[in-house]
NUPATOR-479952 format. One record per residue (C-alpha): residue number from 0; residue in one letter; x, y, z. Coordinates in pm, 1 decimal. Each point is the difference from the previous one (the first is absolute). Layout:
N
REC  pos  code      east     north        up
REC  NUM     a         X         Y         Z
...
***
This chain:
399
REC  pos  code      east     north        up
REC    0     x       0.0       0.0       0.0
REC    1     x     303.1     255.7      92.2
REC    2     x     153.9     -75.4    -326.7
REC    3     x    -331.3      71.8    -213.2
REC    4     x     -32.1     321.5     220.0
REC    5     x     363.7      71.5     -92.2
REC    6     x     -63.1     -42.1    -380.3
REC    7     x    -310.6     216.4      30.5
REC    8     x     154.2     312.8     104.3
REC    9     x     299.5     -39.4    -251.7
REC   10     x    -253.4     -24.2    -278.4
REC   11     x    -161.3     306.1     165.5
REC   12     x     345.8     179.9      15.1
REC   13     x     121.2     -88.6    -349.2
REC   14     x    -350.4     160.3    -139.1
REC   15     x      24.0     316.4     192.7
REC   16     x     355.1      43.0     -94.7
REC   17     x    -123.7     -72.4    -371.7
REC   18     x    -264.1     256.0      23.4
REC   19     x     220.6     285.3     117.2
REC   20     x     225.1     -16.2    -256.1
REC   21     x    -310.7     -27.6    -198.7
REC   22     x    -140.4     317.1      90.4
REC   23     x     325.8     162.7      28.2
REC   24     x      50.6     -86.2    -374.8
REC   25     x    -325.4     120.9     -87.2
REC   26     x      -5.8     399.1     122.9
REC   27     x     375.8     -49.1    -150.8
REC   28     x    -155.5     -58.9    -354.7
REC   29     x    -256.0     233.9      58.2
REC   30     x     249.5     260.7     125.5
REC   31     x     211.0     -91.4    -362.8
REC   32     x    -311.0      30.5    -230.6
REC   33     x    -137.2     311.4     162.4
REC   34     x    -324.5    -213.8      44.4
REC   35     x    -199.2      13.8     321.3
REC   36     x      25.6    -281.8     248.4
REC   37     x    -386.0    -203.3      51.3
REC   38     x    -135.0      17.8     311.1
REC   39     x    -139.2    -347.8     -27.8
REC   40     x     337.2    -113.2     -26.5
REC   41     x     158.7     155.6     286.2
REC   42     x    -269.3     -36.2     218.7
REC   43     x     -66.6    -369.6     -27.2
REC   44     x     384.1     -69.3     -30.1
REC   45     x      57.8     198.3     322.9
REC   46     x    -305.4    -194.1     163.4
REC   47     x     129.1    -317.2    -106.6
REC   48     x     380.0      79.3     131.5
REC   49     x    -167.8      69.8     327.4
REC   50     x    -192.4    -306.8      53.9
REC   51     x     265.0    -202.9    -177.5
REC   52     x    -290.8    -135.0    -262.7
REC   53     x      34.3     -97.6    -357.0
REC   54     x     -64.2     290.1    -307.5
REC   55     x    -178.5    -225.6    -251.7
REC   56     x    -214.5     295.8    -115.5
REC   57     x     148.0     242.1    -182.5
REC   58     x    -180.3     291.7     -63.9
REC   59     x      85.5     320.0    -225.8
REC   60     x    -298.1     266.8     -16.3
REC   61     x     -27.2     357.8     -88.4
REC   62     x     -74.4     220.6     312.7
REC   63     x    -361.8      64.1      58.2
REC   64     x      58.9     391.9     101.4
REC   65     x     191.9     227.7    -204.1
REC   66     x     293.7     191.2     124.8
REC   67     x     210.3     263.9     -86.7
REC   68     x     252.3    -257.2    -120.7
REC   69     x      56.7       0.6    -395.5
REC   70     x     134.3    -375.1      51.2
REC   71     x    -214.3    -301.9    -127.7
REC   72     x      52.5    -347.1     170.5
REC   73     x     134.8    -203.1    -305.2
REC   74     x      23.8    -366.7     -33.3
REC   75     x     436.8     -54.6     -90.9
REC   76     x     116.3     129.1     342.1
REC   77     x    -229.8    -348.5     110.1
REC   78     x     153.2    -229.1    -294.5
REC   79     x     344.5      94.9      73.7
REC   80     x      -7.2     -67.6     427.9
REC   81     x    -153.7    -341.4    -122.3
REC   82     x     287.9     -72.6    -169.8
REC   83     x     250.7     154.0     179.8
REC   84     x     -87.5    -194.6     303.3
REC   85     x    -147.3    -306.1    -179.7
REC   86     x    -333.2     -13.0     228.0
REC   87     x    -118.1    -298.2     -56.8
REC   88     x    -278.8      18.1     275.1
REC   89     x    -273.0     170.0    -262.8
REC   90     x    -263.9    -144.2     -42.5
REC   91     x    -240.8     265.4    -124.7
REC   92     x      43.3     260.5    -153.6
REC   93     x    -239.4     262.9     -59.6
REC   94     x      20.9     374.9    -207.9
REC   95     x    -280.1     175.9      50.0
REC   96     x     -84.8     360.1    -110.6
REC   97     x     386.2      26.5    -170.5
REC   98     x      51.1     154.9    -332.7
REC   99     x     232.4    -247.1    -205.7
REC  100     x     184.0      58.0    -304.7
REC  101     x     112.0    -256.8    -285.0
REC  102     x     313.5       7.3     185.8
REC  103     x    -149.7     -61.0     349.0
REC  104     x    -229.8    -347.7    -168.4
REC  105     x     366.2    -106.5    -177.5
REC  106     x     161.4       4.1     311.1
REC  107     x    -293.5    -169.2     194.0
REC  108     x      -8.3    -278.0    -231.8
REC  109     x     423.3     -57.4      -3.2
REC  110     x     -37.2     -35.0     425.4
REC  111     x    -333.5    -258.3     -71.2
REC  112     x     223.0    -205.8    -275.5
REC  113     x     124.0    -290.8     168.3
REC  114     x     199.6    -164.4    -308.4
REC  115     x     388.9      58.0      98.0
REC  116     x     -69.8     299.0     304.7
REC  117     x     -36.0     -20.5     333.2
REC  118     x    -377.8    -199.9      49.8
REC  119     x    -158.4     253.7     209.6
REC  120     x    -302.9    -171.8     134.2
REC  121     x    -312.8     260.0       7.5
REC  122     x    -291.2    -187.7    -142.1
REC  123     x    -259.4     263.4      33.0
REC  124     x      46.1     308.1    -228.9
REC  125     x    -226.9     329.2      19.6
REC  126     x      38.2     286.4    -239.3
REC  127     x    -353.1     225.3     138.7
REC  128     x     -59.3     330.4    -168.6
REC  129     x     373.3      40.5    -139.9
REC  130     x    -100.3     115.6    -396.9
REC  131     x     168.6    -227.6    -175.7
REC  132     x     -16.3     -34.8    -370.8
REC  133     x       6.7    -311.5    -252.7
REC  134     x     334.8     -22.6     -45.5
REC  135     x      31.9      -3.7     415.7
REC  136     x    -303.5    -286.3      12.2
REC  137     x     148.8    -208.7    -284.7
REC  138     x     417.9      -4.3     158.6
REC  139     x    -176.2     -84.3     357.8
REC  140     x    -201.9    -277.6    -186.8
REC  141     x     337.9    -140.1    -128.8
REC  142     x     148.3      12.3     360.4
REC  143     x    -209.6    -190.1     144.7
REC  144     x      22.0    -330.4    -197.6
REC  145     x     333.9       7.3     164.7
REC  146     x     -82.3     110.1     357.3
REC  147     x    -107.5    -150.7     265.4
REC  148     x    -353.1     169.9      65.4
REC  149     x    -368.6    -150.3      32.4
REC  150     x    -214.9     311.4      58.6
REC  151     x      33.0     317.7    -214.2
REC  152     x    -237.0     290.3      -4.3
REC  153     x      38.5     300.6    -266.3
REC  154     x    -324.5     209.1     157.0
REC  155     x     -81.8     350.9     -79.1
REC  156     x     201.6      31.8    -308.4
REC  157     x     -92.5      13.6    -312.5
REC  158     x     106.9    -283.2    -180.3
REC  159     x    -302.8     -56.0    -265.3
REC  160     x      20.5    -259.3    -294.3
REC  161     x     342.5      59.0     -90.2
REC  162     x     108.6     -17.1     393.2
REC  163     x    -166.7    -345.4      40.4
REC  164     x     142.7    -119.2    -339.4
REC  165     x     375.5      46.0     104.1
REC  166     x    -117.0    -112.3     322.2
REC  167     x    -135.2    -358.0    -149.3
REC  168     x     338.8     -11.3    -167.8
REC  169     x     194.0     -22.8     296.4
REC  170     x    -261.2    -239.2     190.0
REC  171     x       6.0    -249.8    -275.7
REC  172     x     -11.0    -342.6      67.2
REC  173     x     134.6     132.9     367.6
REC  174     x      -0.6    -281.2     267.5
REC  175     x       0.1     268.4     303.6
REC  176     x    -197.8     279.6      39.1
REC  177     x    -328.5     -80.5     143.4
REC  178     x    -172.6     337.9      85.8
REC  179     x     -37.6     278.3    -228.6
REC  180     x    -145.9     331.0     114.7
REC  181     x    -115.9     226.4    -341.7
REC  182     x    -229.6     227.5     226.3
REC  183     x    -110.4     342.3    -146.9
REC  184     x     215.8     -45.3    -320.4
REC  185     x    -235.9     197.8    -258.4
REC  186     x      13.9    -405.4    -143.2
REC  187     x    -335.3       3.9    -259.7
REC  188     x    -191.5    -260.8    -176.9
REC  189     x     273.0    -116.4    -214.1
REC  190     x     286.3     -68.8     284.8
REC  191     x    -313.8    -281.4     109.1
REC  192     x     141.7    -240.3    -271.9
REC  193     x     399.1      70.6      76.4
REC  194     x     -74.4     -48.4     412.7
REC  195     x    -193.8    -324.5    -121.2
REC  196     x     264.0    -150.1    -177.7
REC  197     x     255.9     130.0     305.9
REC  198     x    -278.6    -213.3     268.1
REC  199     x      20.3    -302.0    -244.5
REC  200     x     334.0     -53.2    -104.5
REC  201     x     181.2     120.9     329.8
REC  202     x      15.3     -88.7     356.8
REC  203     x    -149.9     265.1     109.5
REC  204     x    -291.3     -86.0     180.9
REC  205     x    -138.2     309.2     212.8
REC  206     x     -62.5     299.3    -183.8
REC  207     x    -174.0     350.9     108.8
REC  208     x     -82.2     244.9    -305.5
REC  209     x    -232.5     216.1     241.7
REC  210     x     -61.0     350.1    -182.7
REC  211     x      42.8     -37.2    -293.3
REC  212     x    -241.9     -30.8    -333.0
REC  213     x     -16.4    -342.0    -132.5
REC  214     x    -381.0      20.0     -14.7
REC  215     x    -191.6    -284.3    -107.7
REC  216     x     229.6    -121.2    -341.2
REC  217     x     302.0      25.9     181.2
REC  218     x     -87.0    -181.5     310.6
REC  219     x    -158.9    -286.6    -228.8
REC  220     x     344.3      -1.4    -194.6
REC  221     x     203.0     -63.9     357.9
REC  222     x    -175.8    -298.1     136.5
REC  223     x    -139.5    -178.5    -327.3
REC  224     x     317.3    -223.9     -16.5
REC  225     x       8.1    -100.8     355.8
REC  226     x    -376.9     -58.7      36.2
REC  227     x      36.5    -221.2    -303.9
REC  228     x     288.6    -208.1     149.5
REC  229     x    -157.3     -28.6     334.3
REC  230     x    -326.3    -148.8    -167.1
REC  231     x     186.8    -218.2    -216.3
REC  232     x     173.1    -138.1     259.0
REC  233     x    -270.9     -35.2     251.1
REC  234     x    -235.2    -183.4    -311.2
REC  235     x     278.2    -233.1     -59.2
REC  236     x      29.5    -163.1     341.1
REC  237     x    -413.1     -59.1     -26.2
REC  238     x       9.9    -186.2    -338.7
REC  239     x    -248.0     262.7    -147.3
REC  240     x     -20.1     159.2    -349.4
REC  241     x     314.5     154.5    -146.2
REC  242     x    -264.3     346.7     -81.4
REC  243     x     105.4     262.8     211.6
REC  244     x    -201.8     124.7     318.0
REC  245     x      -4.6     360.1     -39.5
REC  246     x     -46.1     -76.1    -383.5
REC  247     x    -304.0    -181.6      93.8
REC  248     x    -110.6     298.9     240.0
REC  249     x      26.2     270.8    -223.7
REC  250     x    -156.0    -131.9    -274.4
REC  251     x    -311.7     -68.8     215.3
REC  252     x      40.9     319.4     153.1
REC  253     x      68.2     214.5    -343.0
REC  254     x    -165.2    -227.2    -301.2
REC  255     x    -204.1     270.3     -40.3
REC  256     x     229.3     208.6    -106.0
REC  257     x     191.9    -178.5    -185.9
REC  258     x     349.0      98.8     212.7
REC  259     x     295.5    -225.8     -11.4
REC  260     x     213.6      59.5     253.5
REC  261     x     355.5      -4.3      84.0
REC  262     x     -29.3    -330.5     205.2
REC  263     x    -192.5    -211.5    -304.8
REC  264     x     255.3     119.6    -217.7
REC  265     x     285.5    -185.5     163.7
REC  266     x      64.5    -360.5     -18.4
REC  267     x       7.8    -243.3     280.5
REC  268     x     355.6     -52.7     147.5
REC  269     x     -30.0    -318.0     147.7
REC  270     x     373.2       4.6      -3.8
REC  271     x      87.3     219.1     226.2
REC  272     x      99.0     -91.2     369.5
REC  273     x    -298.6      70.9     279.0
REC  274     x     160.5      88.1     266.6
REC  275     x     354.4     243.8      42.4
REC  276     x     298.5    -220.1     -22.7
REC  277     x     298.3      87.5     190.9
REC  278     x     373.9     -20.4    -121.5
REC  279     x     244.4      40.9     253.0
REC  280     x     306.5     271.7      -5.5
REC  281     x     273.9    -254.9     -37.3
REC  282     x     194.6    -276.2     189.5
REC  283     x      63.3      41.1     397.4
REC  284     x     304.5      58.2      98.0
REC  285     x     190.4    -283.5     200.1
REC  286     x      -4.4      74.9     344.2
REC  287     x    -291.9     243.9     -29.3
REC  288     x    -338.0    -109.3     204.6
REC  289     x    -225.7     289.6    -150.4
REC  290     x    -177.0    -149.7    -349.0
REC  291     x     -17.9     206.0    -294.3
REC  292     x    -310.4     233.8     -97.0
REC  293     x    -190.3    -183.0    -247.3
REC  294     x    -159.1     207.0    -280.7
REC  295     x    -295.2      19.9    -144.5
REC  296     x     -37.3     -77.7    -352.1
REC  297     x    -147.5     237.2    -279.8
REC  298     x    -389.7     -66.6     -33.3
REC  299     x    -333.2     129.8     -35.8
REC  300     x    -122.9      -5.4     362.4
REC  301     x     -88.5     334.7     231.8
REC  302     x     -87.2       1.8     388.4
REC  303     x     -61.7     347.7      52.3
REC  304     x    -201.6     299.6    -280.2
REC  305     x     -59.2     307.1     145.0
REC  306     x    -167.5     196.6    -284.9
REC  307     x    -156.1     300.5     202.1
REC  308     x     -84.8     305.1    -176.1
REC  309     x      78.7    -101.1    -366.3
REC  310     x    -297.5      92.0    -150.5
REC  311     x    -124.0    -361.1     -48.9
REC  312     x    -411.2     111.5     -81.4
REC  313     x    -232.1       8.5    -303.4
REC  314     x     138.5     344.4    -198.4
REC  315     x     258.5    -181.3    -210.6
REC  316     x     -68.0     -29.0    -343.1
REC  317     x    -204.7    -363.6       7.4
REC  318     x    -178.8     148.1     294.1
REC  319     x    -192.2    -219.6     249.7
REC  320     x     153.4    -312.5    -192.1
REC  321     x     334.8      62.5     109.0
REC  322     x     -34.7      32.5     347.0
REC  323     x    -198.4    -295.0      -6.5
REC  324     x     248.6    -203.4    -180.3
REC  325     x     240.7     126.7     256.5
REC  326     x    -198.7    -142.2     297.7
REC  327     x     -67.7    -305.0    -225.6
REC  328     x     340.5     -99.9     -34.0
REC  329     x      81.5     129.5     390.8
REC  330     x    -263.8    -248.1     132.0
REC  331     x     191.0    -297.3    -212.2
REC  332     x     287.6      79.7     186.3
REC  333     x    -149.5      39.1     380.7
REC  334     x    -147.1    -345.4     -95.4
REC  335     x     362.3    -173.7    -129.9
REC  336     x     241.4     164.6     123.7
REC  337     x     157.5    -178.2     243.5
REC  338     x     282.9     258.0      70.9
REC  339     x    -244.0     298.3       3.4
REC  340     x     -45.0     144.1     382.0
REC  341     x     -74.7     390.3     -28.8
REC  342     x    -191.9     191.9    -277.8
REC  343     x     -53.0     343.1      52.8
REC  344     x    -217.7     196.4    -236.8
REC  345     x    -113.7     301.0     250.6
REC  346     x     -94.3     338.5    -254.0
REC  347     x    -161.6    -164.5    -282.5
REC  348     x    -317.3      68.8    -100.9
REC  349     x     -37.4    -350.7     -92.3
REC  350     x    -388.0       0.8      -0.5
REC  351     x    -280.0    -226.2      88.1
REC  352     x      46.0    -298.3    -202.9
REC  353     x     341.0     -47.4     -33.6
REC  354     x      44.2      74.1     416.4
REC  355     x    -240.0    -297.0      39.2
REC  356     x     215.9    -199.7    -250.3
REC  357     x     324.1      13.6     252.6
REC  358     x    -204.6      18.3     309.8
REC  359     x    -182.7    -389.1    -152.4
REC  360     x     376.8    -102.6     -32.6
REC  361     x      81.5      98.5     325.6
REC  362     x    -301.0    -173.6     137.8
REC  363     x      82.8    -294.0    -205.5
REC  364     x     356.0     -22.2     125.9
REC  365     x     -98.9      55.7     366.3
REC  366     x    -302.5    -281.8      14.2
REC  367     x     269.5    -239.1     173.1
REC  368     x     -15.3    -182.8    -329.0
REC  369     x     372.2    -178.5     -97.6
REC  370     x     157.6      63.4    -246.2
REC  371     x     242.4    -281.9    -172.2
REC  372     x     331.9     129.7     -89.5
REC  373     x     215.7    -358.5    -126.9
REC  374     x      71.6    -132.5     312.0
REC  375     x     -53.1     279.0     214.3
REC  376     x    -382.8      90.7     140.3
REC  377     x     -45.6     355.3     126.0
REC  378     x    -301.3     142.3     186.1
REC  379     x      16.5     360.9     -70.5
REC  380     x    -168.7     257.4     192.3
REC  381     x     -84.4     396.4      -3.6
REC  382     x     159.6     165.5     310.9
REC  383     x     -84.5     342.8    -108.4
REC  384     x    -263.1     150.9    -233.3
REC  385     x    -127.9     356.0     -35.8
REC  386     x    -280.4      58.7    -231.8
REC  387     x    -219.9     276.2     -26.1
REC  388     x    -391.9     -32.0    -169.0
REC  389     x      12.8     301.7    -225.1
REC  390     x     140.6      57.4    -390.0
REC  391     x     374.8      86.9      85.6
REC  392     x      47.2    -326.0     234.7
REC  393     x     356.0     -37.5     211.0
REC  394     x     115.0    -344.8       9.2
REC  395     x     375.7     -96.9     186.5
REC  396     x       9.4    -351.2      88.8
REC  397     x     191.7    -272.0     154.4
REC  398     x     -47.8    -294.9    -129.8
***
């Protein structure tokens, strides 16, 4: 027990001694670049010197009152102590409010680059309300292939169609990010099919696009491809016809008027794996008792769609069809999915008959009926539901 006790505090002295020259570095580079030192810096390094605690957060914001100071807190001063010191405690780290150049994003993306640097091990990367441009979104996108992170969030700036193109480009076929955050992005209709393709042919399998203006095309366009997987795989382990659920929905629902709809327009992939396969990092070292990560493999599966305030109603151009095509094809997936846990769709003046569409799934999924996955049987339920009788209905489940 004395020698654990022993090793404790040596740990604890080694990290405070790191820190100081940590922060000692930083108001040097600050000091060099003429830049003003962060307050969130300081403060939480000083805090964490004191109580001899970890610094796994780093944050770099702009000050939230103005002073007489001309000097801007800038983002190299950071990227230099980093490697100066080579902290490899990060685990986060977040930008929020910070104006970045081209130069700023190249630099970013060299320190995230693991392939022949110094593996600096931050796996959650935010870059809030910081302006940057294509060029910035598509070299960050290329990063990150070769980093180490699994969330990323790119809210408040304005990346539109182009943004989430280069963005895609980088993701591709990417075995590590898991949550993307797109919230407030100006992302229209037309990003829908780009952020579809990015949900079924990544890993990423939480998503939040909250504020933006997908509407009722758009939002059809980003879950089309995984609703059709998750049916196709759910009507394979029952033996049942190869026709396609939510093909078979919407053209009871929509014979009428003739519609054909993005779902009946793609083909059954009874191919494709059902659940997320995992591939692990590499071989354990000899010697080493902690196992490698393993990593999920690219695939057309989501847990979490938050799609608050995108406009998702009846004033596109196929009116009330759309929106009802988009609760159509949302229903198919409440009923298959068997990764899906949260939907959030609070905002959207979804209207009467395509509200009662999703709240009949919900129902449906929550009736303690089982569902058969393969070998796997899961009973799932509804731990959270709001919904609200009137035209614009809020809806922000857990499923």
């Amino acid at each position: 027990m004395t020698k654990k006790k022993e090793k404790k505090k040596e740990n604890k002295l080694a990290d405070t001694s790191l820190l100081k020259k940590f922060l000692k570095t930083y108001e040097n580079h600050c000091a060099q670049s003429q830049s003003l030192v962060s307050p969130t810096i300081t403060q939480v390094l000083k805090k964490s010197i004191h109580n001899g605690t970890s610094y796994k957060k780093i944050i770099l914001s702009r000050l939230e009152k103005l002073s007489e100071d001309s000097r801007q807190v800038v983002l190299n001063p950071l990227l230099m102590t980093i490697r100066d010191v080579r902290y490899m405690q990060g685990t986060d780290l977040c930008l929020w409010g910070i104006s970045l150049s081209n130069e700023d994003v190249a630099n970013l993306a060299i320190l995230l680059e693991l392939s022949g640097r110094t593996s600096y091990p931050f796996s959650r990367l935010d870059v809030i309300d910081c302006r940057v441009d294509t060029w910035s979104v598509d070299r960050l996108g290329k990063a990150i292939r070769y980093s180490q992170l699994t969330s990323l969030s790119l809210d408040y700036n304005e990346l539109q169609e182009d943004g989430v193109r280069g963005l895609f480009n980088g993701l591709e076929t990417n075995m590590r990010i898991t949550c993307l955050s797109l919230c407030y992005c100006n992302l229209g209709p037309t990003s829908g099919t780009i952020l579809g393709r990015m949900l079924a042919e990544t890993a990423i399998s939480e998503i939040y696009l909250n504020g933006n203006h997908l509407q009722s095309s758009g939002a059809v366009s980003l879950i089309a491809a995984i609703a059709e997987h998750c049916q196709s795989s759910a009507t394979e382990e029952v033996d049942e016809a190869p026709t396609s659920l939510a093909h078979q929905i919407l053209d009871a629902a929509h014979s009428s008027a003739g519609v054909h709809t993005a779902v009946s327009e793609r083909e059954s992939d009874g191919g494709r794996q059902k659940n997320p396969p995992v591939q692990t990092t590499g071989k354990r070292r000899k010697g080493s008792k902690k196992k490698s990560n393993p990593l999920p493999l690219p695939g057309p599966w989501v847990s979490k769609l938050h799609l608050a305030d995108n406009g998702i109603d009846g004033m596109g151009i196929e009116g009330r069809i759309e929106v009802l095509e988009f609760s159509q094809i949302l229903s198919c997936l409440i009923r298959c999915s068997e990764q899906l846990v949260e939907v959030n769709l609070e905002d959207n003046c979804l209207g009467e008959m395509a509200a009662n569409d999703i709240l009949d799934a919900l129902k449906t999924r929550n009736e303690g009926m089982t569902f058969s996955f393969g070998k796997c049987k899961v009973k799932p339920q509804i731990y959270h539901l709001t919904f609200n009788p009137c035209a614009t209905y809020t809806i922000k489940v857990n499923l």
